[in-house]
Structures are given as C-alpha cells and as structure tokens.
C-alpha positions as CSV (number, residue, x, y, z in Angstrom):
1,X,121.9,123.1,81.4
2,X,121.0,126.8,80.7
3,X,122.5,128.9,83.4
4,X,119.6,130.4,85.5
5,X,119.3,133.3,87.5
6,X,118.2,133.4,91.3
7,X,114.8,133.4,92.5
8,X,112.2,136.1,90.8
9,X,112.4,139.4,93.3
10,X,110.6,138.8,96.6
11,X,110.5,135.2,96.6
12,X,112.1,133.2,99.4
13,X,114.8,130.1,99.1
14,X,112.6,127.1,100.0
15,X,114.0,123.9,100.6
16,X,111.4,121.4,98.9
17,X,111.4,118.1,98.9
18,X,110.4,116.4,95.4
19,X,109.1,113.2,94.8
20,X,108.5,111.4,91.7
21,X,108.5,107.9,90.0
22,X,112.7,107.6,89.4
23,X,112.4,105.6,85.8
24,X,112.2,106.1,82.4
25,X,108.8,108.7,81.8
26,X,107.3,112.0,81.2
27,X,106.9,112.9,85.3
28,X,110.2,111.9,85.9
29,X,111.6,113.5,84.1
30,X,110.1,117.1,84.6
31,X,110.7,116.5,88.6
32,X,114.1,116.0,87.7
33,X,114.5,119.0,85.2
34,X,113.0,121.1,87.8
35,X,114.6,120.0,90.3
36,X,118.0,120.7,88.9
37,X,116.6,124.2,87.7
38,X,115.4,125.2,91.4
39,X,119.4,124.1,92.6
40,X,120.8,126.7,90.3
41,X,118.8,129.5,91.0
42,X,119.7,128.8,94.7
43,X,116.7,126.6,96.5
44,X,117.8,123.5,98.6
45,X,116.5,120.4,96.5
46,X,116.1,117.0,98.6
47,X,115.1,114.0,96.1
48,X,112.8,111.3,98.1
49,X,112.3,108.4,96.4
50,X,113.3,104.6,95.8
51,X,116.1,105.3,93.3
52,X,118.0,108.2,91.8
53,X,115.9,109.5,89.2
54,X,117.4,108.7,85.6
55,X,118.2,112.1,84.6
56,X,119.8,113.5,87.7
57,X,123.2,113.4,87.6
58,X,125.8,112.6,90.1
59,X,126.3,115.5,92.1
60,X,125.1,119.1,91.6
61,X,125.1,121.6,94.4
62,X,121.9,121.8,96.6
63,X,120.6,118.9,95.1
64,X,120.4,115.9,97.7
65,X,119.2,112.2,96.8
66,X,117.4,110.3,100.0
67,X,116.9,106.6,99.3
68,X,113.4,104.9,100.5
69,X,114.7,102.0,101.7
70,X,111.1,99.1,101.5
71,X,112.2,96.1,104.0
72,X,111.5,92.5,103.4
73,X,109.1,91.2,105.9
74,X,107.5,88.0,105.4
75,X,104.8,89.2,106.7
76,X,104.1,91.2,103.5
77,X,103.4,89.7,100.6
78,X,103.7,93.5,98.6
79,X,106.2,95.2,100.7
80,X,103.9,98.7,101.8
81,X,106.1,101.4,99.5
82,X,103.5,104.5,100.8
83,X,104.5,103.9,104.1
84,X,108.5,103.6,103.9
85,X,108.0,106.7,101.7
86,X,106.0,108.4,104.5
87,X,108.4,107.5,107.0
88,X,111.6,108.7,105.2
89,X,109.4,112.3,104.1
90,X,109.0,112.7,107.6
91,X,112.5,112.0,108.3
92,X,113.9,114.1,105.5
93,X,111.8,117.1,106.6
94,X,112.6,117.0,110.4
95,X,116.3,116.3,109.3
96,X,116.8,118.9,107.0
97,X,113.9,121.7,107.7
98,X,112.2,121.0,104.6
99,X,109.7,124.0,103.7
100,X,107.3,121.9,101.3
101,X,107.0,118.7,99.7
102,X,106.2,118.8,96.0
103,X,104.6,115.3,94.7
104,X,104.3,114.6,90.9
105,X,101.7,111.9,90.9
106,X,98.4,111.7,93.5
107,X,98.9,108.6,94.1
108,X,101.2,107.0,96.1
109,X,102.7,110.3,96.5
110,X,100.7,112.7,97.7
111,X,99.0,110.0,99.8
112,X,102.2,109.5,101.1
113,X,102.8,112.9,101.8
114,X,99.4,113.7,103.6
115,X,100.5,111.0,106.6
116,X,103.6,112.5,107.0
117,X,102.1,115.6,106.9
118,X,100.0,114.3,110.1
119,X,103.5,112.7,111.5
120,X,104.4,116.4,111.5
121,X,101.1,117.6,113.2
122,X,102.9,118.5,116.1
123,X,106.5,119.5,115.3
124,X,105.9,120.8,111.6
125,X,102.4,122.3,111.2
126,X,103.8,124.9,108.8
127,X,105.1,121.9,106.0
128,X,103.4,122.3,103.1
129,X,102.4,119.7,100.5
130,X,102.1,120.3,96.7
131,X,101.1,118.2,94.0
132,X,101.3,118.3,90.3
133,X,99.1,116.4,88.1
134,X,100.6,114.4,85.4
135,X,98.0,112.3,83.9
136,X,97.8,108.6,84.3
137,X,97.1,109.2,88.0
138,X,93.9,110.9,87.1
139,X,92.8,109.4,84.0
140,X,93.8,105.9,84.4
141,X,94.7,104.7,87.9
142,X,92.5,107.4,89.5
143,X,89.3,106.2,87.9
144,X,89.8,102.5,88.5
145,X,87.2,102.2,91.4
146,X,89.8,100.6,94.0
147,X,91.8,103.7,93.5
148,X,89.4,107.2,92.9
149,X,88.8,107.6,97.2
150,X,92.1,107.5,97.8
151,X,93.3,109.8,95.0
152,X,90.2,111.9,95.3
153,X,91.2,112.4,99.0
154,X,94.9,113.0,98.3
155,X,93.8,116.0,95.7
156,X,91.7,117.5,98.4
157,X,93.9,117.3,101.2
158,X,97.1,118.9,98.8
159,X,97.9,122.3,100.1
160,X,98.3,123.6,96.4
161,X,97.6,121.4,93.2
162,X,98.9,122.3,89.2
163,X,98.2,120.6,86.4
164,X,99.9,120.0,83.0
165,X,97.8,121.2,80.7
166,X,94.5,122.6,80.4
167,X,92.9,119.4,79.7
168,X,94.2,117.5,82.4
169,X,92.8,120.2,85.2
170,X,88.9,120.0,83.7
171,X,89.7,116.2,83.3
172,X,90.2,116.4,87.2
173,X,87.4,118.4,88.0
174,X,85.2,116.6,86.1
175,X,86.2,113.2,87.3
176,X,86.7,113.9,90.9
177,X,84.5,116.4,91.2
178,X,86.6,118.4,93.6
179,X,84.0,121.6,93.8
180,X,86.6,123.3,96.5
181,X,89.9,122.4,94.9
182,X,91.3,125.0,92.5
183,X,94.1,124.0,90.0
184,X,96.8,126.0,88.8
185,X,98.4,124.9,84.8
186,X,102.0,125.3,84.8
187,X,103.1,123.0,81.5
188,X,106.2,121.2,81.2
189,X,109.1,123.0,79.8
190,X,112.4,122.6,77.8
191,X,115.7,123.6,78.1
192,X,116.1,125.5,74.7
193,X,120.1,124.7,75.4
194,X,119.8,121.2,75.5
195,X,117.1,120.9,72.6
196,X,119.3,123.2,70.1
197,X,119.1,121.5,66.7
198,X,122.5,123.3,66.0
199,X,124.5,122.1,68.8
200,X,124.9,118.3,67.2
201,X,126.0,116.4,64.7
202,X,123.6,113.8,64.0
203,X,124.7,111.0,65.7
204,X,122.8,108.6,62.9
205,X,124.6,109.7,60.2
206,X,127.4,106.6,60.5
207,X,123.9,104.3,59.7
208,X,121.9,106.4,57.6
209,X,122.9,107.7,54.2
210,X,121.9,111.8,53.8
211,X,119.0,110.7,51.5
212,X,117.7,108.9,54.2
213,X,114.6,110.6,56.1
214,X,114.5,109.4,60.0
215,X,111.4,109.1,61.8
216,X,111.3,108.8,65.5
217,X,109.3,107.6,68.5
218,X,110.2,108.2,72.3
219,X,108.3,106.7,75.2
220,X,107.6,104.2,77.9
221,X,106.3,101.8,75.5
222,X,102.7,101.4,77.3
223,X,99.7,100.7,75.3
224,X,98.4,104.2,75.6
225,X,101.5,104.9,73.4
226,X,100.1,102.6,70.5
227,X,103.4,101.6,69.5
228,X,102.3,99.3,66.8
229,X,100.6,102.4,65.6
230,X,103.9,104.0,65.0
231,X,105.3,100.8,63.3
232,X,102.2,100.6,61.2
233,X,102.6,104.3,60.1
234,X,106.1,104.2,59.6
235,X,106.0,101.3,56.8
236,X,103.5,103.6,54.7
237,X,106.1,106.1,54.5
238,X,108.6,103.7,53.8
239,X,106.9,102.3,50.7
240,X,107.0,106.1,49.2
241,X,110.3,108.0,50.9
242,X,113.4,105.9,51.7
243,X,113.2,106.3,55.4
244,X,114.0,104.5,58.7
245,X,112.2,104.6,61.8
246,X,114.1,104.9,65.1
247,X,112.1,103.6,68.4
248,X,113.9,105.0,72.1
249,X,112.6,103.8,75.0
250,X,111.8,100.3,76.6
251,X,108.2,99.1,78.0
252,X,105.7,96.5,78.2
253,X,104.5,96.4,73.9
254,X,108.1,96.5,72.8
255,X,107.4,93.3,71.8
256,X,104.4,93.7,70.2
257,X,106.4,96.6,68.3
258,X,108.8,94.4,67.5
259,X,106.5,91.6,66.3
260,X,104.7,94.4,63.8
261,X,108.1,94.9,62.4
262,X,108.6,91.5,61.5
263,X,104.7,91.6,59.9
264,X,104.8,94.9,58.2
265,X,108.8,93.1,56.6
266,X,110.8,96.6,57.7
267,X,113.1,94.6,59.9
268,X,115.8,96.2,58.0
269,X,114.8,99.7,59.0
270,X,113.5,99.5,62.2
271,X,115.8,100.5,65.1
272,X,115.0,100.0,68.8
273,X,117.7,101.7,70.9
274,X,116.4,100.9,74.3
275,X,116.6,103.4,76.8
276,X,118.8,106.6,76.1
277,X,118.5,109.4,79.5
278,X,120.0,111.9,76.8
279,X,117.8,112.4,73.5
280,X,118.8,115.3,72.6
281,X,121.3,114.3,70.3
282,X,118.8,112.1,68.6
283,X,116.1,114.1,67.8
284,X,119.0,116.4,66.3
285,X,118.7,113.9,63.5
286,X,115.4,113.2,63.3
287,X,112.7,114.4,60.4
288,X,109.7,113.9,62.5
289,X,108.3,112.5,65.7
290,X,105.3,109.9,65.4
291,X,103.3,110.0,68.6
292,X,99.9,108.4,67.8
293,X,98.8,108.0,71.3
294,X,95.3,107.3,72.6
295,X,95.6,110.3,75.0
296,X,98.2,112.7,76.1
297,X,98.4,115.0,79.4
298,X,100.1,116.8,78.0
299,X,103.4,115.3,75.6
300,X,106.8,115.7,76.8
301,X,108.5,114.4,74.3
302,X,106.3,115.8,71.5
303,X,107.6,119.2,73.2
304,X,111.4,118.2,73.1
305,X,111.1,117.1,69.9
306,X,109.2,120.5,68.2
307,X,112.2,122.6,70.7
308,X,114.7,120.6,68.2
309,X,113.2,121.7,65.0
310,X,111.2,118.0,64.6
311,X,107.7,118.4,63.2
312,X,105.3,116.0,65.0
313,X,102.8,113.9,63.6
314,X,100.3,113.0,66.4
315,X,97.0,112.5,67.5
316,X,94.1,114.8,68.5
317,X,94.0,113.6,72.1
318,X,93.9,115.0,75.7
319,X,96.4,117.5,75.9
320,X,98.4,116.9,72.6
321,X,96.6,119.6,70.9
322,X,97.9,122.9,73.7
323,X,101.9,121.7,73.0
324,X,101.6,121.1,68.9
325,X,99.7,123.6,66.9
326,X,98.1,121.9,64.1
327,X,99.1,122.3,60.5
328,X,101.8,124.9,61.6
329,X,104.6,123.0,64.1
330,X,103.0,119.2,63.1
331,X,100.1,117.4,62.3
332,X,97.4,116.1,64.5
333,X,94.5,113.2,63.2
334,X,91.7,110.8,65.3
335,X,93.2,108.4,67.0
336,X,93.8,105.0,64.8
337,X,93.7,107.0,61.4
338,X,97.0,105.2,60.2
339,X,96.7,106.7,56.8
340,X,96.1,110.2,57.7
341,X,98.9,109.8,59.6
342,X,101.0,108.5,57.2
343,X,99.7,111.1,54.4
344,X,100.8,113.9,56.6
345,X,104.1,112.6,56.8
346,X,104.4,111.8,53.2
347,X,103.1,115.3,52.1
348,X,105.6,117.3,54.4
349,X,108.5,114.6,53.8
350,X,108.3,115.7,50.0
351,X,108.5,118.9,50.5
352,X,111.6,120.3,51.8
353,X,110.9,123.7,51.8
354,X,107.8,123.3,53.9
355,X,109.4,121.0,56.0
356,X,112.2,123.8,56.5
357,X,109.3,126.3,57.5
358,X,107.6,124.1,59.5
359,X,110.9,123.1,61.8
360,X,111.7,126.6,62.5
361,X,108.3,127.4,63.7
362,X,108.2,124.4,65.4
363,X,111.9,125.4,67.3
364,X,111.0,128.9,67.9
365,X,107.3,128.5,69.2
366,X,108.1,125.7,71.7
367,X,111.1,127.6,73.1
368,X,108.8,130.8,73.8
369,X,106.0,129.3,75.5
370,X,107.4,126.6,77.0
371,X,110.9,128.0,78.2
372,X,112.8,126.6,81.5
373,X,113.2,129.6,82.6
374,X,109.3,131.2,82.6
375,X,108.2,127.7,83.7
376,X,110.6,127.4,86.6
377,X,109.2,130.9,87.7
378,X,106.2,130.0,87.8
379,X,106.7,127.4,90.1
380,X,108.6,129.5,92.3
381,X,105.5,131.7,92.3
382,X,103.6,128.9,93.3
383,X,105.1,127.2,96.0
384,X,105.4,131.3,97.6
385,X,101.8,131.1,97.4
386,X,101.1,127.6,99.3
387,X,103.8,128.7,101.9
388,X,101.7,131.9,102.5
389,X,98.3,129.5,102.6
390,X,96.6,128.0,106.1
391,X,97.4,124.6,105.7
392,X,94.4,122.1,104.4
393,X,95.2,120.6,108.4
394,X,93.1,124.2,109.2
395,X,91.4,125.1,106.0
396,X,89.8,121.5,104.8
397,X,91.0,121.4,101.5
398,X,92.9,122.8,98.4
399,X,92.9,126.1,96.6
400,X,95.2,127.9,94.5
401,X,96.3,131.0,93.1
402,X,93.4,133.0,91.8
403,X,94.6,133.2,88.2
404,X,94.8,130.4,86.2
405,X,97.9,129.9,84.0
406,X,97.2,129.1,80.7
C-alpha cells in the first residue's frame, strides 16, 4: 500500500461506516481499497457487513470489522439480512459515534441504512448516509420490477450519491428518473504501488516458456462477463501465436467456461486458478486482458490490468470505454464480435514494438487519472460535503456537490 498523507487541508477526521458485499467483485473491493486508504490518512474506518471483506487484511490501525450476525428462526424461510444489517448499523453508530455511513450498492445497503437512519431519528439526527453506485444495482437488480421502488427510494432518500463512471450516473437518471437527485462521478482507482509491472517476477514463468504469450481474464464469472466469450477468443489466437489463456476468479459459468474449453480442444492451455485476493503479481505476467463483457460500470479490473502495463481487449459497453482509450491503451469492439476481438489481439501480439508502446501508455495513463491518492481525495471532499448538508430526514431527498467530477 502506497503510503498516504493525512486528510486534504480543512477537512475533518470522520469516522464512517462502510458497507459492501464482502466476496470476490469489483464493489468489494474498491470499499475495501478505500477503506484501508481513509485508515492511513487518519479517519476511523468501521466495516459492517456479514464477513470480512476478501481484501482486508487482518489488522490495520483504525480499521474495525463488525460482523452482522442473521439468526436462524424457523419462522423465516430467507433469514431478513436488511434488517440484522440495520440493527448492527445502528448499533455500530451509537457504539462508536459513527459520522456517516457510506453504502456501495442501493440495495440492500442503502435501504438498510435509511431504517437505521430512522432508528437514529432521535439520538443521531446528524448521521449521514452515502451511497456509491456500482452498477448491477441499477442496471440489473434495480430495473427488475419487484426491486426499482425500493432502489428508487433508497437513491432518493441517500444524503449524498456518486457514481462510477459517467455512464452509470445518466444510466440512473434515466432509469429512475430521480429529477431532484444529483450525482457526483468519483471512478475507481488503483494503487500505482501495487499494480507496478516492475515490482514482480512473473509468477508463470515456471509453466510458460518466454515464447509463450499469456492472455488473461479476471472476474466473478457471471454471464454479463461472457466468459465463453473469452474462451472463444482466446483459441483464435492460439491457432496463430503460441499462447495460453489464464482465467482468475470463480462464479456461476465457470462451467460453461470450462465446457468451451473442452469444445474449442485448448484444454492444454487453459488455466483456471480460482480465486486469487492478490492479482497483482499475475497481471505482471500477462500480455493482455480479454474482457468481452455485455456491459461494464465501469471495469475494475480492466483498470488494474492497463496500471500493470496490460493492454486490454474489450468491448464497447457501458462504461468500458471512460477507463480504456481505444486504439491507444487496448482495443474495444461490439459486443459478440469474436473475431474482431481476436484480430486485435493477433495484430498487437505480432508486433512487439507496438505492444511495448501501447503498455507504457496504458501504465502511465491509468496511474494519472485514476491514482489512489486523487481518488481518495475526492471522497474526502465528498463526505465534508454531505456532513455540511440538512439531512434528506429535513430536505426530502438527495443532492450533491455542484460540480460534477468527470
């Protein structure tokens, strides 16, 4: 972890309370990341959620982890996780004098948040409740009819709402229609000291021969990931360049992956490592990144991979296109176009010297505008902001910051 300063001048120590979805994802893993920034640059951090998150490590200073424990009633078939998470957010903040609660995800989170927010009515009418935006909760689960009250409601009764990329705030406007909410963009962010192409030896090198190119995909393994996609695009390439494909994560189509394999007869260079919390030192190996998705919010792990020096090939979906500049740090085609795909690999895998140029870029553009330490700030700026708002208890609904990040 880069060693970061304290707060930006004139900005308060808040202790926030962060809550995200603990496993193996994009959200996750930025709550975590920022959670462990906000610790070193002095702010109280109190995790609340139903397991450690994966990429928070055992102790760090100022950083405290508060289990939501769900009981086992009979009387519930689906044991009510909102409210045990309510309960213990209203227990956390009376507890520990918790200034805000910042939830990454509308829903269950920020629902969660609002009725604890109301426990608090009497005691705590200064807590404040942020929520960041991460995608599948407004472009998925918060347009399934069952679910778009609830989340619209959440959104509006936020205190302060960001978004990861431009996309996904007019994708929430336009969905929800939220004509008094404002949303502020803060993207994710890297660590340019963890993703430093320089600091590893590739880890690969005992299994693949220096002739070998390596193509990589990380995620959750869900179908908006197309993972048989990647397998489909990866065995193009392999008929041309020698080249194996290495697949890091776990999910619901790893089988389907897996069954492509066998299809497509690349068993022999497929590798599916499971879940890795550190993939750094992979993607230090790596010659590019497949992420043919059907939409991104934004693209986490296209991000760590162009910080590393990893050109992406990807699709020109949602919010891909703001993280991976086209033709300069990767490649982006329609979603399903295999062979366009697989010709932009081929064309940069054959030559080196473009691939050189096009890794450096790729390093040095995503640690400028998507630096830690900027990003963090800008969070820091925010939540000063929602403190200094009436709350949406007074006010009705959610605004934000005049400006909008971009």
């Amino acid at each position: 972890m880069v060693a970061i300063g304290p707060p930006a001048q004139g900005y308060r120590r808040v202790k926030v309370g962060i809550t995200c979805y603990p496993t193996y994802g994009g959200s996750g893993a930025l709550a975590t990341e920022l959670g462990i920034a906000l610790a070193h640059r002095g702010h109280e951090v109190h995790f609340i959620t139903y397991k450690q998150p994966f990429r928070l490590p055992s102790f760090t200073p100022r950083i405290y982890f508060h289990e939501v424990d769900v009981g086992r009633y009979p009387l519930f078939e689906y044991p009510p996780y909102d409210l045990a998470l309510a309960v213990r957010m209203h227990e956390v903040t009376l507890s520990h004098g918790l200034d805000l609660l910042h939830c990454h995800y509308a829903i269950p989170h920020a629902t969660s948040a609002w009725i604890a927010k109301e426990m608090l009515r009497s005691t705590r009418p200064d807590i404040r409740v942020v929520t960041t935006l991460h995608g599948t909760d407004i472009t998925i689960v918060g347009q399934d009819p069952s679910f778009r009250p609830i989340t619209k409601f959440s959104i509006e009764k936020s205190d302060g709402l960001t978004a990861v990329s431009r996309f996904l705030q007019t994708e929430t406007l336009t969905t929800f229609g939220c004509t008094a909410c404002r949303i502020e963009v803060i993207p994710n962010f890297v660590d340019p000291s963890v993703y430093d192409r320089s600091r590893y030896t590739s880890i690969l090198d005992e299994q693949v021969n220096s002739e070998t190119r390596v193509l990589m995909h990380v995620s959750n393994f869900r179908p908006v990931k197309r993972v048989r996609d990647v397998v489909r695009v990866f065995a193009r390439v392999a008929r041309e360049v020698p080249s194996v494909l290495v697949m890091v994560g776990d999910g619901p189509d790893r089988v389907d992956a897996e069954a492509e394999v066998r299809e497509l007869g690349v068993q022999e260079k497929v590798f599916f490592l499971g879940k890795i919390d550190a993939v750094a030192p992979l993607l230090a190996g790596a010659d590019l990144f497949l992420l043919p998705s059907d939409s991104e919010s934004f693209g986490l792990s296209a991000l760590e991979a162009l910080a590393s020096g990893v050109p992406v090939i990807g699709t020109r979906a949602g919010g891909l296109p703001e993280v991976v500049r086209d033709n300069e740090t990767g490649f982006l085609c329609p979603v399903g176009d295999i062979d366009g795909m697989a010709a932009s690999a081929l064309g940069l895998l054959r030559d080196r010297d473009r691939w050189t140029a096009m890794s450096n870029l790729a390093a040095r553009d995503a640690r400028e505008r998507f630096n830690l330490e900027s990003i963090v700030g800008l969070y820091e700026s925010f939540y000063e902001y929602a403190l200094s708002l009436p709350s949406t208890t007074q006010r009705g609904g959610a605004e934000t910051t005049p400006s909008q990040t971009t």
